[in-house]
C-alpha positions in Angstrom: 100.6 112.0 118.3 103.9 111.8 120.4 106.4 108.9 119.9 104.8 107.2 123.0 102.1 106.9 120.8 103.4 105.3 117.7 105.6 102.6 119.6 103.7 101.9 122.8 101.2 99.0 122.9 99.0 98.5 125.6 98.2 94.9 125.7 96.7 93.3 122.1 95.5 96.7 121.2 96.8 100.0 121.0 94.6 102.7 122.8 95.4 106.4 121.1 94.9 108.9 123.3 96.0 112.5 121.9 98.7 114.6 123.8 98.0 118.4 123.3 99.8 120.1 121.1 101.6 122.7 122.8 105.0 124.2 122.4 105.4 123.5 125.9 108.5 121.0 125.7 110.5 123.1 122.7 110.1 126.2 124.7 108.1 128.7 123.1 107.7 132.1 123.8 111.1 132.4 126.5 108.5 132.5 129.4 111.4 130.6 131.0 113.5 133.6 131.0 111.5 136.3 131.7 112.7 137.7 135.4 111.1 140.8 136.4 113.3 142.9 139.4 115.2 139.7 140.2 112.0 137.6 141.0 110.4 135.1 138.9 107.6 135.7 137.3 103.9 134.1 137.5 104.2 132.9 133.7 107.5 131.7 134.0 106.9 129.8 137.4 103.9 128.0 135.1 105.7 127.2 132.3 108.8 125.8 134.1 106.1 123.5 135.9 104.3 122.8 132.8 107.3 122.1 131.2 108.3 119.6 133.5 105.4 117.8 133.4 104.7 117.6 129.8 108.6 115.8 130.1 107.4 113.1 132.7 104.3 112.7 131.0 106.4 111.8 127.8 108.1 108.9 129.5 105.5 107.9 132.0 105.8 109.4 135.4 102.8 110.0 136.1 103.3 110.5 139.8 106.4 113.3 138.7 103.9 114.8 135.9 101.0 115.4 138.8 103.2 117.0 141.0 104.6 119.4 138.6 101.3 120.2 136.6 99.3 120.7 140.3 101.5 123.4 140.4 100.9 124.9 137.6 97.2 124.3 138.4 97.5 126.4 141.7 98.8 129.1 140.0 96.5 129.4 137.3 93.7 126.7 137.6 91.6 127.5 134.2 94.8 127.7 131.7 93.8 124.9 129.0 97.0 123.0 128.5 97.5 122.5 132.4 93.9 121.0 132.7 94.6 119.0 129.4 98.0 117.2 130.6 96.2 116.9 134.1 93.7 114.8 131.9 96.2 112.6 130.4 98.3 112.1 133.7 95.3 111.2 135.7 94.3 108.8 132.4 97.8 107.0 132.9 97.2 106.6 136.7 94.1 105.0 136.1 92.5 107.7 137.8 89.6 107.8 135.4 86.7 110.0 137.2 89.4 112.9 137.7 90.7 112.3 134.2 87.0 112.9 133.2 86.6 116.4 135.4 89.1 117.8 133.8 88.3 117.2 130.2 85.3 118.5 130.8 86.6 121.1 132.5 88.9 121.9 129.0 85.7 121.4 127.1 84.1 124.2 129.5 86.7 126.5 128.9 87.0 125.5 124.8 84.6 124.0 123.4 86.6 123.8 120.2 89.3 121.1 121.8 87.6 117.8 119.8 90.9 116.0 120.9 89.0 116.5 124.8 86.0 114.5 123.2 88.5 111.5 121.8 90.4 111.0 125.2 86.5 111.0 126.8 85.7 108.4 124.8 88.8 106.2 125.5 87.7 106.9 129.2 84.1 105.6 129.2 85.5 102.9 126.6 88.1 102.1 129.5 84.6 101.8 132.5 82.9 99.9 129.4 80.1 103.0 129.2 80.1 102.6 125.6 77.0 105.0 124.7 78.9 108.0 126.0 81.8 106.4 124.3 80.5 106.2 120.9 78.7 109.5 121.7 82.2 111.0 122.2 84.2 109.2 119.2 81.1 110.5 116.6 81.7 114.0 117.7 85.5 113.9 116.9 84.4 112.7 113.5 81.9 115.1 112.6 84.9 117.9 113.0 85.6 118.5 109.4 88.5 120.7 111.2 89.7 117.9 113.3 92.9 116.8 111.7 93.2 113.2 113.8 89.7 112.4 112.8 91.5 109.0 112.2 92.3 108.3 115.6 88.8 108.7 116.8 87.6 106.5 114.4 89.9 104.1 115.1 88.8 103.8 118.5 85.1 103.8 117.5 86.4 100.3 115.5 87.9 99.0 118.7 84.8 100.2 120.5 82.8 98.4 117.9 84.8 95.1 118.5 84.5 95.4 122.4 80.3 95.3 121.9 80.5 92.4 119.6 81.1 93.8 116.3 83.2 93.1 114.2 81.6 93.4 110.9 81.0 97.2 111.7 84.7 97.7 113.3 86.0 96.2 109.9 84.3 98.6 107.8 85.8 101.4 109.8 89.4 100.0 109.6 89.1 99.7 105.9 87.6 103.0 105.7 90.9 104.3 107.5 93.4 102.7 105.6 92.0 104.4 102.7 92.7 107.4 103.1 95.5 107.2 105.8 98.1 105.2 106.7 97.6 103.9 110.1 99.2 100.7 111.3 97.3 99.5 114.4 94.0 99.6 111.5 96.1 97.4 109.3 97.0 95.1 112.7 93.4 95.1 113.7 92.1 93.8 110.1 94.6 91.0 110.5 93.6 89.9 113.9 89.9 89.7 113.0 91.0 87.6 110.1 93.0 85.2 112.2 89.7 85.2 114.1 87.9 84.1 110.8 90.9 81.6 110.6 92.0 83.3 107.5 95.7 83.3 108.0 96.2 84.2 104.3 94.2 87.3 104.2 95.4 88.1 108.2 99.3 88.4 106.2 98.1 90.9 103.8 97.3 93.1 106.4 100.2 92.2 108.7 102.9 92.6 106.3 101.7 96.3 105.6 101.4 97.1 109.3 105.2 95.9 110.4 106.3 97.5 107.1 104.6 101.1 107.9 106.2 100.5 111.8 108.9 98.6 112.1 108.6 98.5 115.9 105.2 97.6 116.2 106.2 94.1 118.4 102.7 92.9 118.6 102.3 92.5 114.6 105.5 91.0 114.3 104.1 88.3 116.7 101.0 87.9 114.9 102.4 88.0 112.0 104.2 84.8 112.8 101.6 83.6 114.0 99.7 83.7 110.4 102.8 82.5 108.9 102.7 79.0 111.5 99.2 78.5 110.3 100.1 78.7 106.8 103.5 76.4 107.3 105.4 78.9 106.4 108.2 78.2 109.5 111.0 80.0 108.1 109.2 83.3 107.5 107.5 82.6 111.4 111.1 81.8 112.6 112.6 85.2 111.2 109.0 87.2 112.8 109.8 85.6 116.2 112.9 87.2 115.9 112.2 89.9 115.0 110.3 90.1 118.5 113.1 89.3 120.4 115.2 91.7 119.2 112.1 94.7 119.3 111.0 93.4 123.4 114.1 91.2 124.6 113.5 89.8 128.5 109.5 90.1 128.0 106.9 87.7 128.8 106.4 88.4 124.9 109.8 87.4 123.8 110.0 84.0 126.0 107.0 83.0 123.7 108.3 84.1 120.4 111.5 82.2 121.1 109.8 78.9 122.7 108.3 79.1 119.0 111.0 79.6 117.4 112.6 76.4 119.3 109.3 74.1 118.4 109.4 75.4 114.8 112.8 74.7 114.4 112.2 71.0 116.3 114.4 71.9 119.1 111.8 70.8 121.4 
């Protein structure tokens, strides 16, 4: 999982999506180098694209990581990394039938990538065909040789909240933080107990998820948010801050300090 995916939220929930594991970005191998009578060769050309669009993929690019990984494509359209970070870019844009063909495309070419079957599921998840979700998620799991089996069931909790369940979802986020220490399954638990309006159980799980990520804005914010309900406005006041300071000049840090003003009765 890349540091995108430890710090980024997307919205109230955080979506995990795995990047291949390549040793595309340290370099591996010195394809980069290799020159052969002055001309570049084939593997290098592929790697210096691949390369480059593993980096814009990193920080979001998506339009910089398709152009460099098309290339790549062109030269060598059934290699499994390119199709993979083709997968992920066209995920970002949005782009999910594409994203789709060419995770299947990966699977086609090996079958052993389960981390192809967890970003399918986050797919159909994301065009609410939750069957083939679920489907997708359960087959990540069954890998005993998967080692982000976590991850997938993490998103078979969120895809158990999205269909109305949170009973079953909360079963699977206790079932992960028991053997792993996972954050956004800590965050999670704490939202569906704020749901349950049990702001005292909600900071149990709160308090371990900001502790375990210390950059994880959104359970900052809720878990000032259990804290207000509780009456506990000096310990909201300091989580609003911290909020602030994690996302200043955000639509999420104008809240957190209009909160922080109303708690404090300057308004």
């Amino acid at each position: 999982m890349s540091r995108s995916d430890r710090r980024k939220n997307s919205g109230p929930l955080r979506l995990f999506i795995v990047l291949w594991v390549t040793a595309v970005l340290a370099g591996c191998g010195g394809l980069a180098g290799n020159r052969s009578g002055g001309m570049v060769s084939k593997a290098s050309q592929i790697d210096a694209h691949l390369k480059m669009g593993a980096a814009y993929l990193e920080v979001g690019d998506y339009n910089s990581a398709l152009a460099e990984l098309s290339k790549a494509e062109l030269l060598e359209p059934d290699n499994v990394d390119i199709n993979a970070y083709l997968g992920l870019t066209y995920f970002g844009r949005g782009d999910y039938p594409q994203a789709v063909e060419k995770y299947q495309k990966v699977l086609a070419l090996d079958p052993k990538k389960t981390e192809a079957h967890n970003n399918l599921g986050l797919i159909y998840m994301r065009q609410r065909e939750y069957a083939k979700a679920r489907t997708e998620f359960e087959t990540c799991i069954k890998d005993r040789t998967y080692s982000q089996v976590h991850l997938a069931q993490f998103n078979l909790g969120l895809l158990e909240e999205s269909e109305g369940h949170p009973e079953a979802a909360e079963k699977i986020y206790h079932q992960i933080i028991s053997t792993s220490q996972m954050p956004s399954a800590y965050y999670r638990l704490g939202q569906l107990a704020l749901v349950r309006d049990d702001a005292r159980m909600a900071l149990d799980f709160f308090l371990p998820a900001v502790r375990l990520d210390p950059h994880y804005t959104d359970a900052f914010y809720a878990l000032a948010q259990a804290y207000e309900k509780l009456g506990l406005n000096d310990d909201a006041a300091e989580a609003y801050g911290q909020v602030v300071n994690l996302s200043p000049n955000t639509a999420r840090a104008i809240e957190a300090q209009n909160r922080v003003r109303k708690l404090l009765g300057y308004q």
